[in-house]
C-alpha positions as CSV (number, residue, x, y, z in Angstrom):
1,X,65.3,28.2,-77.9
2,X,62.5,30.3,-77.8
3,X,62.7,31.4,-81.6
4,X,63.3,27.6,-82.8
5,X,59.9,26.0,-81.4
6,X,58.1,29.4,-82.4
7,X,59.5,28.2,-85.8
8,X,58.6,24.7,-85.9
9,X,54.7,26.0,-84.8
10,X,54.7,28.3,-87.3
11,X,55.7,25.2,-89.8
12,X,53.3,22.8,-88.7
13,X,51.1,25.5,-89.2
14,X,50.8,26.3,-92.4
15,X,50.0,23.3,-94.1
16,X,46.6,23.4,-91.8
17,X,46.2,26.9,-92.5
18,X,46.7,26.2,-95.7
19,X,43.8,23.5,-96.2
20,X,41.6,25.6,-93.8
21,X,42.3,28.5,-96.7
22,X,41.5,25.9,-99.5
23,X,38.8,24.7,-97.8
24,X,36.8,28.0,-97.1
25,X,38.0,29.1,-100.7
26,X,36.3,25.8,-102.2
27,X,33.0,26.7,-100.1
28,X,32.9,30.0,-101.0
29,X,33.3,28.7,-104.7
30,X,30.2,29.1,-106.9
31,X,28.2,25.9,-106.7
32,X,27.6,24.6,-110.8
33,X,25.2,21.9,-111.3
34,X,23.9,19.9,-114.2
35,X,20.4,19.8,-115.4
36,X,20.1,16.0,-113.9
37,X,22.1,16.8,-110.5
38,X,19.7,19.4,-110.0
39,X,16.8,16.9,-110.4
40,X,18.6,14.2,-107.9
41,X,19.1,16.5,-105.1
42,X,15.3,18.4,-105.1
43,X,14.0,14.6,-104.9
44,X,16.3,13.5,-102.4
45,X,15.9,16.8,-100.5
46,X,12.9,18.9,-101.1
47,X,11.0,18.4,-98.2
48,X,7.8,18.9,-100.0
49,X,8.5,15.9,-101.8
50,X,9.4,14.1,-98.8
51,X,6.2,14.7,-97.0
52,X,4.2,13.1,-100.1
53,X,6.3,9.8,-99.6
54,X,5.9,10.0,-96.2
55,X,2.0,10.4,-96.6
56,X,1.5,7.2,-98.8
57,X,3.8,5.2,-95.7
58,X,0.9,6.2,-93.5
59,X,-2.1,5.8,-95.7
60,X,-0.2,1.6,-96.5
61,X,0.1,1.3,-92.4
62,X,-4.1,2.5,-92.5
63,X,-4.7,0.0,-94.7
64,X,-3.2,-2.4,-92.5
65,X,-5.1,-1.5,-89.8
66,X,-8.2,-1.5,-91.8
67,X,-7.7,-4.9,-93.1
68,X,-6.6,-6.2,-89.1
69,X,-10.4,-5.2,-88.2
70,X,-11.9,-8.6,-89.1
71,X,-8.6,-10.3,-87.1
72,X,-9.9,-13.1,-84.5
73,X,-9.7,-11.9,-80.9
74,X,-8.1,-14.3,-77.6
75,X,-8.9,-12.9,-74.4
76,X,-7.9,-14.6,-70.9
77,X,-9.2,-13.4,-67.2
78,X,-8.4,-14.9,-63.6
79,X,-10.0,-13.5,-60.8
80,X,-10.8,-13.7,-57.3
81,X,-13.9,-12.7,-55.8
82,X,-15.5,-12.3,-52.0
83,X,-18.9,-12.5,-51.3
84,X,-20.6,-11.7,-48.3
85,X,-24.8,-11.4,-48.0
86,X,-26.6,-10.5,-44.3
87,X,-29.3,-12.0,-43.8
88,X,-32.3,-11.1,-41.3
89,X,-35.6,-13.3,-40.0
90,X,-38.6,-12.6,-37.9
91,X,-37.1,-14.1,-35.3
92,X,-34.2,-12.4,-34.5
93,X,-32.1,-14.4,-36.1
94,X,-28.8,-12.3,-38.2
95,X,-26.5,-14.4,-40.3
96,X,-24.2,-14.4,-43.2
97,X,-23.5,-16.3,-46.2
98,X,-20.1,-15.8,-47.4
99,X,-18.7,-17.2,-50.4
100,X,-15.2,-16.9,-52.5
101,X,-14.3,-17.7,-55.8
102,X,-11.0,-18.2,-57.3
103,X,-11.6,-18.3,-61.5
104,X,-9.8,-18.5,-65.0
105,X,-11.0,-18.2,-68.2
106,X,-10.2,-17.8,-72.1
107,X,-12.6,-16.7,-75.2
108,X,-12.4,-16.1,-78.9
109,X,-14.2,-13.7,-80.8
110,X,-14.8,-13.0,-84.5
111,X,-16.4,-10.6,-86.6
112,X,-17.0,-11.7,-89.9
113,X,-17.3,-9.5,-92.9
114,X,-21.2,-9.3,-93.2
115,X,-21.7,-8.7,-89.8
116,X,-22.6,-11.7,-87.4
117,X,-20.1,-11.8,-84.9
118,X,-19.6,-14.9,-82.6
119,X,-17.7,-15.8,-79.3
120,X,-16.6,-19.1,-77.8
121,X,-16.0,-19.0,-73.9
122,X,-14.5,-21.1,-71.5
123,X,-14.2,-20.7,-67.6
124,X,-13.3,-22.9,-64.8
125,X,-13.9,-21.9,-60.9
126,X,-13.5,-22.5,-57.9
127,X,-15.8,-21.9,-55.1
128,X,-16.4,-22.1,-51.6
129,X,-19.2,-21.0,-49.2
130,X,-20.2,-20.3,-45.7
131,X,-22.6,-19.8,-43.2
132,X,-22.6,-17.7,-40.1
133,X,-24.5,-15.9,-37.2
134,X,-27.1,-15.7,-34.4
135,X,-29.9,-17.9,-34.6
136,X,-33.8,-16.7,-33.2
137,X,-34.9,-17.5,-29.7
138,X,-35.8,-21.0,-29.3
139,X,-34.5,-22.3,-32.0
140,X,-30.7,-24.0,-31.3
141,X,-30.9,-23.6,-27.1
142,X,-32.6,-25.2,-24.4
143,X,-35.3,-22.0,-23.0
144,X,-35.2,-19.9,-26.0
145,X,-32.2,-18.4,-25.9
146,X,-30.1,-16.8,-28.8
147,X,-27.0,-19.2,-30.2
148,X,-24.1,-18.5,-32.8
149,X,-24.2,-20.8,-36.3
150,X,-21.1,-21.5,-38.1
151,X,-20.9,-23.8,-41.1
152,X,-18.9,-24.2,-43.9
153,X,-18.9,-26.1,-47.4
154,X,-17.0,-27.1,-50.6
155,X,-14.9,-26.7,-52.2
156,X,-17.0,-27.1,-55.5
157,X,-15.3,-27.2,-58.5
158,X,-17.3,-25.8,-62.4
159,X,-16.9,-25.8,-65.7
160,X,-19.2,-23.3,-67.9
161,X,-18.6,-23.5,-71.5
162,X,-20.7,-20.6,-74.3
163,X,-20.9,-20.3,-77.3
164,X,-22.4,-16.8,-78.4
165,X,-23.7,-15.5,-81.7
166,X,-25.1,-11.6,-82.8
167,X,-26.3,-11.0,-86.8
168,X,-27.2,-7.5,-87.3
169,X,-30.2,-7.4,-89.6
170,X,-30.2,-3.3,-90.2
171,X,-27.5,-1.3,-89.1
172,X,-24.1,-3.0,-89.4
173,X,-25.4,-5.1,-92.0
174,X,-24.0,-6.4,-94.9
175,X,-20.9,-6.7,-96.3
176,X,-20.7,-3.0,-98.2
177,X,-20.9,-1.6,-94.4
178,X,-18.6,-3.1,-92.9
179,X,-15.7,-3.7,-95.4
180,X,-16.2,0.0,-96.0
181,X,-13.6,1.0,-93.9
182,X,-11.0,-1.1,-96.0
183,X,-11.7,0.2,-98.9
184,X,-11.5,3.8,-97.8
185,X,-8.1,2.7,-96.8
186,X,-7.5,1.6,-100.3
187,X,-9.0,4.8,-101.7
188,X,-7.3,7.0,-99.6
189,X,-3.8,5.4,-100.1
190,X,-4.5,5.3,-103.9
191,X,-5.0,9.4,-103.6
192,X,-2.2,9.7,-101.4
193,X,0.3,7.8,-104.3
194,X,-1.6,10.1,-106.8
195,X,-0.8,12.7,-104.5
196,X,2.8,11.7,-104.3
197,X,3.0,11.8,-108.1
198,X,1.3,15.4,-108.6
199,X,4.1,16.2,-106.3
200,X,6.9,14.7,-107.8
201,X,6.0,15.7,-111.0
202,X,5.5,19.5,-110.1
203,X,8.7,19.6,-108.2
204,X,10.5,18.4,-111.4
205,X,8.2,20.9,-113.9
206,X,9.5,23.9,-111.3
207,X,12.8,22.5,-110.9
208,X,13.4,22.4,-114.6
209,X,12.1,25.5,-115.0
210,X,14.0,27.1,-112.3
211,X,17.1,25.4,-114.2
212,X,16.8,27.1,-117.2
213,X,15.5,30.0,-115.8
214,X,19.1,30.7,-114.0
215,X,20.6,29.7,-117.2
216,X,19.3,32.3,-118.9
217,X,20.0,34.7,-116.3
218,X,23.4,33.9,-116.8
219,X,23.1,33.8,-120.4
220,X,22.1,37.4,-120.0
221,X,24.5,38.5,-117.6
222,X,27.2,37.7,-120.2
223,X,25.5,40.0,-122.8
224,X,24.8,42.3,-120.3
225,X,28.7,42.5,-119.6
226,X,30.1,42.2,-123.2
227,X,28.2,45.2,-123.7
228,X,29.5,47.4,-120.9
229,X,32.8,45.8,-121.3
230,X,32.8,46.9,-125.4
231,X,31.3,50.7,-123.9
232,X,34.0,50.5,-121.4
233,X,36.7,50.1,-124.0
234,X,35.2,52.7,-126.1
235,X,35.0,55.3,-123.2
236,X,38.9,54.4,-122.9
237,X,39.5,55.0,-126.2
238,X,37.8,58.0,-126.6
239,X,39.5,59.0,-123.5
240,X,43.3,58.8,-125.9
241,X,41.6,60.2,-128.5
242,X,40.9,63.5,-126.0
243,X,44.3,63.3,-124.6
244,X,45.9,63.3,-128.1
245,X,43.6,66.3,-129.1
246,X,41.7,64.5,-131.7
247,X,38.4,64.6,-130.2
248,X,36.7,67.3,-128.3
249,X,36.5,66.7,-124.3
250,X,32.7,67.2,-124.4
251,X,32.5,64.1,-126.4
252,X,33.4,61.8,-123.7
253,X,30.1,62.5,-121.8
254,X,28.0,60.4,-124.5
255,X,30.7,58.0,-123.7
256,X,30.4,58.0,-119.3
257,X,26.7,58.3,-119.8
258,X,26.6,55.2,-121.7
259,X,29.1,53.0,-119.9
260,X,26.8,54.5,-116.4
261,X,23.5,53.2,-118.3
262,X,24.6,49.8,-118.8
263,X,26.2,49.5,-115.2
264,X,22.9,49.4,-114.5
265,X,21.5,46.9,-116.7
266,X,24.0,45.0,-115.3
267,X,23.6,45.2,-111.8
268,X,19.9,44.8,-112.3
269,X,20.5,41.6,-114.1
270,X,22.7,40.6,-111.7
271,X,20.2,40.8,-108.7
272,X,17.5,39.0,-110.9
273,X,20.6,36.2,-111.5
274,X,20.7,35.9,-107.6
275,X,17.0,36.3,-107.2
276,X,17.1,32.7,-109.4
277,X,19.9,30.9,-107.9
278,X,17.7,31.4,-104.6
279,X,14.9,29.8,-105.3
280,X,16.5,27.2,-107.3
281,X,18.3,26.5,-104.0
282,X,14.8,26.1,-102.6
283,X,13.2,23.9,-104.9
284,X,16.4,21.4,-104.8
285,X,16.2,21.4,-101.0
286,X,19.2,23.2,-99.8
287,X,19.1,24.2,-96.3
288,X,20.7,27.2,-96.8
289,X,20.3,29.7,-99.8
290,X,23.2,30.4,-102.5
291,X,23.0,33.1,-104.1
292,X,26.4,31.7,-106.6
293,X,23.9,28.7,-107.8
294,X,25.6,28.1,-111.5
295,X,24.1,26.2,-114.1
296,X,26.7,23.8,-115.9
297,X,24.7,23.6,-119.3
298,X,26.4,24.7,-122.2
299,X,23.5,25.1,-124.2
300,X,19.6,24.5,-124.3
301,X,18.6,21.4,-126.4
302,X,17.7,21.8,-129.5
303,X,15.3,19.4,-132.1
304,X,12.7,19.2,-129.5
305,X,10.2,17.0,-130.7
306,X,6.3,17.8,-129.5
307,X,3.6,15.3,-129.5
308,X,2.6,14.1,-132.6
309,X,-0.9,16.3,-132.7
310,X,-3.0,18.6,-130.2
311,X,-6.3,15.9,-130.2
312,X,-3.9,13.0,-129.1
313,X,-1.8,15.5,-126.7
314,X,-5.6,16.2,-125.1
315,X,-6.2,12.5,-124.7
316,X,-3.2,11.7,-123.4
317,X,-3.4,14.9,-120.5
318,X,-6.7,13.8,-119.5
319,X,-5.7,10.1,-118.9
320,X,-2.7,10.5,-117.8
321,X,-2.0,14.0,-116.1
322,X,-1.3,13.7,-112.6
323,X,-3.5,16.5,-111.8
324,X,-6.5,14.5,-113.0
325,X,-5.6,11.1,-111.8
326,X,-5.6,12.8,-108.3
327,X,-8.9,14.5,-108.6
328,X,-10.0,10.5,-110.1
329,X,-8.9,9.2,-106.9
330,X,-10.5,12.1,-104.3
331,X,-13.8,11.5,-106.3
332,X,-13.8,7.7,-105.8
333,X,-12.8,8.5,-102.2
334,X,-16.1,11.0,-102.0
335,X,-18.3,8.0,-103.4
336,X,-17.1,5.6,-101.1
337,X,-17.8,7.7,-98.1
338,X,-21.6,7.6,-99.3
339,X,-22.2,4.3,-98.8
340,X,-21.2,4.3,-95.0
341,X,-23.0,8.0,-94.6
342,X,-25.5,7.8,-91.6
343,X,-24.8,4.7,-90.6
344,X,-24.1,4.8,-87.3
345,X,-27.5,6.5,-86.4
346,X,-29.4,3.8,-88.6
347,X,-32.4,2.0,-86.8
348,X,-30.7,-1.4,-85.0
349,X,-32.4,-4.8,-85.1
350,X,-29.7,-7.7,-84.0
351,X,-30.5,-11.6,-83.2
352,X,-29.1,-12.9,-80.5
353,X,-28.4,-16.2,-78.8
354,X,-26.4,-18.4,-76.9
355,X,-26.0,-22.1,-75.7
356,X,-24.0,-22.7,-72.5
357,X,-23.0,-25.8,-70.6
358,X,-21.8,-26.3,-66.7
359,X,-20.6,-28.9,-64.9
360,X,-19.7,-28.8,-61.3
361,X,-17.9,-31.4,-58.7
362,X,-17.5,-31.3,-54.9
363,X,-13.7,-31.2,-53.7
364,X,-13.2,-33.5,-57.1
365,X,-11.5,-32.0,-60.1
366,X,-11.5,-35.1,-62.5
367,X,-15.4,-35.7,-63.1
368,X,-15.4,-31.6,-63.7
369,X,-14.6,-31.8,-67.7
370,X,-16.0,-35.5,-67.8
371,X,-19.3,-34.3,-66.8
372,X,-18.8,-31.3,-69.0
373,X,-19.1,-33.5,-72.2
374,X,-21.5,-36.1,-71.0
375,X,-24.2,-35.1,-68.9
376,X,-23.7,-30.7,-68.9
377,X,-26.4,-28.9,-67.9
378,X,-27.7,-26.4,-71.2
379,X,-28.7,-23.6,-71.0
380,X,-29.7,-21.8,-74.3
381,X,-31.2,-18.2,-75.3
382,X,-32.6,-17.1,-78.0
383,X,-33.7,-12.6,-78.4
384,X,-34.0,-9.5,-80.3
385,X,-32.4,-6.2,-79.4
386,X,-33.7,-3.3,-81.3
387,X,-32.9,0.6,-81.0
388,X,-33.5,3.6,-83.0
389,X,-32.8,7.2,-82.4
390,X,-35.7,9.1,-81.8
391,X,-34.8,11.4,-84.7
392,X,-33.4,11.2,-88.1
393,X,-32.4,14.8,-88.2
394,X,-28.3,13.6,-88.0
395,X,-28.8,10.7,-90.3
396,X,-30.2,12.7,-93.2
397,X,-27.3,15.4,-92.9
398,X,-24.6,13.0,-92.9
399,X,-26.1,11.3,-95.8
400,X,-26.8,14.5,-97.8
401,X,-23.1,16.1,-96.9
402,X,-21.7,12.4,-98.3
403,X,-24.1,13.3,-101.3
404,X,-22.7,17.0,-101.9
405,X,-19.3,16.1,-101.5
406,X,-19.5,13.7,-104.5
407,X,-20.9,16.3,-106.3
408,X,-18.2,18.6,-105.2
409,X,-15.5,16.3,-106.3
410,X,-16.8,15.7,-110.0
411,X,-17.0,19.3,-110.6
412,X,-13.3,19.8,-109.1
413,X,-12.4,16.8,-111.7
414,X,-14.4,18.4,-114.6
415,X,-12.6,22.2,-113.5
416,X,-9.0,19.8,-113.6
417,X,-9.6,18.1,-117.1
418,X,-11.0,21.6,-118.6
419,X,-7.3,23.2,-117.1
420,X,-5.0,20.3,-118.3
421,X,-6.9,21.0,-121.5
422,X,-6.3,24.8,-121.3
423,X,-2.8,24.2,-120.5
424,X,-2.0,21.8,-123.3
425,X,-3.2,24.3,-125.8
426,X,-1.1,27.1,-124.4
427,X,2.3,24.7,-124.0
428,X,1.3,24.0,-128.1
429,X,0.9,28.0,-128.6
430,X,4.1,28.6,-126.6
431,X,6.0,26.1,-127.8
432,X,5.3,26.8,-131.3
433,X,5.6,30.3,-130.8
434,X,9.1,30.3,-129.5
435,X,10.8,27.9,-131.7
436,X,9.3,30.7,-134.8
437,X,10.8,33.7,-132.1
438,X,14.8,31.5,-132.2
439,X,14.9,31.5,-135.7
440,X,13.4,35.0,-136.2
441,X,15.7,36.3,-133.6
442,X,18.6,34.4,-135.0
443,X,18.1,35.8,-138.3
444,X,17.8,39.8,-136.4
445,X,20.8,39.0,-134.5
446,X,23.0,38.5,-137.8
447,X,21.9,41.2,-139.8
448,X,22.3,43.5,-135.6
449,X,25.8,42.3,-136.2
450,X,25.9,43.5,-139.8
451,X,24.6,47.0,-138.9
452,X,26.7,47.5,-135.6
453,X,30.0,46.7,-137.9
454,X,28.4,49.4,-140.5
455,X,27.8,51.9,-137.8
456,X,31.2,52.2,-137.0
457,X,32.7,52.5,-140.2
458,X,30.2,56.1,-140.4
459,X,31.1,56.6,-137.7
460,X,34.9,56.6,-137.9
461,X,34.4,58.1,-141.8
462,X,32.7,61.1,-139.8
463,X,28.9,60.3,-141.3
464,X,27.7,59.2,-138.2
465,X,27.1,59.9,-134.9
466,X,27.8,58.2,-131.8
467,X,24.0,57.9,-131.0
468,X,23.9,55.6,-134.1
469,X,26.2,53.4,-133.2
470,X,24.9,53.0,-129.4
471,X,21.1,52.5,-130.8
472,X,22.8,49.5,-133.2
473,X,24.7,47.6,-130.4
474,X,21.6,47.9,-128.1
475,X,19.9,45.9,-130.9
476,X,22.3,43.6,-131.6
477,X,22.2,43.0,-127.8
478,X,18.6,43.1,-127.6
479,X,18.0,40.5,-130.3
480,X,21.0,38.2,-128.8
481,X,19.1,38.3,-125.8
482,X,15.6,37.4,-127.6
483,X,17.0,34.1,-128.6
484,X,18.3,33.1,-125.6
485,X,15.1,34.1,-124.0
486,X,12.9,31.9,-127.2
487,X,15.2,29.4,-126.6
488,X,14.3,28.6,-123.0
489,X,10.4,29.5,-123.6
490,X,10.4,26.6,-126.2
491,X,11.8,24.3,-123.9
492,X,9.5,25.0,-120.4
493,X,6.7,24.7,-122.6
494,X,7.6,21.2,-123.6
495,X,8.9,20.7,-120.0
496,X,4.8,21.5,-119.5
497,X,3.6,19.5,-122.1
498,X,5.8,16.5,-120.3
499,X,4.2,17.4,-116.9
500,X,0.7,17.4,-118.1
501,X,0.8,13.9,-120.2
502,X,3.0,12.4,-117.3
503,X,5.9,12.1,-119.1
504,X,8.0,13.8,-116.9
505,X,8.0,10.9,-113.8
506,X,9.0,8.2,-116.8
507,X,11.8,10.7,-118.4
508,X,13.5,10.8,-115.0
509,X,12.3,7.6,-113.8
510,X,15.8,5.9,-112.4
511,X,16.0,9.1,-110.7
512,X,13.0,9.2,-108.9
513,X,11.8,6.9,-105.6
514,X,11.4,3.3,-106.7
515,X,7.5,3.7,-105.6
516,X,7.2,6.9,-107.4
517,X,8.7,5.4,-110.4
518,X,6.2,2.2,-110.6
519,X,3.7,4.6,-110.5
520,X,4.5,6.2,-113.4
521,X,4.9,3.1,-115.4
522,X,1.6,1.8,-114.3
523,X,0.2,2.5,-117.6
524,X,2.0,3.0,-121.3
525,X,1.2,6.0,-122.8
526,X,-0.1,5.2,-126.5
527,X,-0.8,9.2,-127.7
528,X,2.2,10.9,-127.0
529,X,5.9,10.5,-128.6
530,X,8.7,10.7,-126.2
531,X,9.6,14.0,-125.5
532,X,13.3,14.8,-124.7
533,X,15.7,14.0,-123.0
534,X,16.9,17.2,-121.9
């Protein structure tokens, strides 16, 4: 009984072992991704990326709250409030006058855009008063003596209505002032988006490059192995050749020392391969590294076309490089910034005034509001409030550090421009460079081939040595690994090109955020052919 359900375990078993096995296995699988699936998951998972997006959410919600500054403003109060005064005279009398007040009220306030600011106040209240004490001698009893007073009165009923005005006339005035803090807003989210797009656009320049970079590592690793794999097969055989007493044993050393050399190679090209797949894994936002990162990519693509000449490729960088549009936007920000520089510790001058009306009733509520708007009792004021520090020692550093900063900003935008510049004459070099090393190295690795095959045919004839043959299949394997190594230069240079004339956030536009992507199609780009796709 025992045997027959450890039986029936064991066969439900298996089948879970089994897909736990499969499952594991499929884990532990090397991970191979396309060109394109690479650049979906580092913008839907570098967290880099992610923080850019986030920052142009918060610099939108800053605008909002800029723009809410010149909202009206309700306010509402009720209140209750006891009074009591003492009260002393020359002739001994002591009393108090008491009074409470039950009130409500409402206002609105506005500040409009050039400045004034007015207010429009209502209260009602409720009042009543009191009157208690000792009086002096002779005053209330018969001989002079001291008595008690106790009197009371109301309720009276009010009404006070004002209407309140302030204009600044120096600081606070104007409209440039005080809408400056919306337009920072605007400023700062406009560098924030072109913030955002530097930072998409980098990602995909390091992403691509990181691509093709672990491409060619593994490019390399197979050339690396073919060639210890051949040396390997030729130790074997030279191995036989010993055992059937054709070949001297000391031969075979040439033989281990070359099949130990490129165990090397391959090991070292193995840890670069890993070294790759690593910080691809980082760029496309994987939480955890893999060192088994493949690349699915057959091939690089070839008939690359580059802009259509180096003057309109410079245009193009300079108006449309995310680089400079961000340095645009942080100088705009900087000039901004001046405008509102030392204001606060400006000299104030503001004209005041108000006109009120009040009404009151005893123990009636009705003729309250009546009286309010036919017979109220005005009351109106009319003033100047001025202030000034009593030194301008913060005023002129504030506006003087507003003043540098501009300057700092254009010479960061003029340092930005002269790099893009710099950069899109180097892409040109590179690019033009490589695509002359592919066919170059094409043509060495044909005629490599050609003198590896004649090699051995000395060789076995007896008119050559081993040496000669090794130093021809380290060429061949050199030059095979010059073209693959041309091959992806060409391409990262164009991949540069794209970053620096923008191209890049339009090529991979349906992959990139929706708010990212109108960004990048904000402007047509007239100068620059497209380049690609990949």
């Amino acid at each position: 009984m025992i045997r027959r359900r450890t039986l029936r375990l064991a066969r439900l078993a298996t089948p879970s072992l089994g897909v736990l096995l499969i499952s594991q296995l499929a884990y532990a699988a090397p991970r191979s991704l396309s060109e394109r699936r690479a650049v979906e998951l580092a913008i839907h998972d570098n967290p880099s990326l992610q923080a850019s997006l986030l920052d142009v959410e918060q610099s939108e919600a800053e605008v909002d709250s800029a723009e809410g500054v010149f909202t009206p403003t309700f306010s509402a109060d009720a209140g209750y409030t006891h009074t009591t005064n003492p009260r002393a005279g020359a002739d001994g009398s002591y009393t108090f006058s008491k009074s409470d007040v039950w009130s409500v009220g409402s206002g609105l306030d506005h500040r409009f855009p050039w400045g004034t600011s007015v207010g429009f106040r209502l209260e009602g209240a409720r009042t009543t008063t009191s009157f208690s004490g000792t009086t002096g001698a002779g005053t209330t009893t018969p001989g002079g003596a001291l008595g008690t007073l106790s009197t009371e009165s109301g309720p009276v009923y009010s009404l006070t209505g004002r209407a309140s005005i302030v204009h600044p006339l120096l600081r606070g005035a104007g409209r440039d002032v005080n809408e400056a803090p919306i337009r920072t807003a605007k400023l700062s989210k406009t560098a924030a988006e072109r913030s955002r797009d530097q930072a998409a656009s980098s990602l995909l320049q390091d992403v691509l490059n990181g691509y093709w970079e672990l491409w060619y590592q593994d490019r390399a690793e197979d050339i690396e192995r073919q060639a210890r794999d051949t040396a390997k097969r030729q130790r074997d055989e030279a191995d036989e050749r010993i055992k059937a007493g054709a070949l001297a044993p000391v031969e075979l050393l040439q033989y281990e020392t070359r099949l130990a050399q490129l165990d090397q190679s391959v090991a070292a090209t193995e840890a670069t391969t890993k070294q790759r797949a690593v910080e691809l894994s980082r760029l496309i936002g994987a939480e955890e590294s893999n060192e088994d990162l493949q690349t699915s990519a057959a091939a690089v693509p070839k008939n690359l076309t580059l802009p259509l000449s180096k003057t309109e490729a410079f245009r193009a960088a300079e108006e449309e490089s995310p680089d400079v549009k961000l340095q645009e936007a942080q100088l705009q920000l900087a000039r901004e910034r001046v405008v509102t520089a030392g204001e606060s510790e400006r000299a104030r001058l503001d004209v005041e005034g108000y006109v009120q009306g009040d009404s009151a009733a005893y123990r009636e509520v009705p003729p309250v509001p009546d009286r309010f708007v036919t017979e109220p009792a005005v009351s109106v004021h009319v003033g100047l409030v001025f202030e000034m520090p009593l030194s301008g020692q913060t005023r002129s550093a504030d506006r003087r550090a507003a003043a540098l900063a501009v300057e700092s900003a254009r010479s960061r935008l003029r340092a930005t421009r002269q790099a893009v510049r710099s950069q899109v004459a180097a892409a040109y070099v590179t690019a033009e460079t490589a695509r002359r090393r592919v066919e170059l190295a094409e043509k060495t690795v044909t005629v490599a081939a050609k003198q590896v095959e004649a090699q051995k045919a000395r060789y076995e004839q007896g008119s050559a040595i081993l040496l000669e043959v090794q130093q021809a299949e380290d060429s061949l394997r050199s030059a095979q690994l010059s073209v693959q190594r041309a091959r992806v230069d060409e391409v990262k240079a164009l991949i540069s090109l794209e970053h620096l004339t923008g191209q890049l956030l339009q090529r991979y536009g349906n992959l990139v955020p929706k708010k990212v992507r109108e960004a990048a199609q904000r402007k047509k780009l007239r100068a620059v052919a497209q380049i690609g796709p990949l």
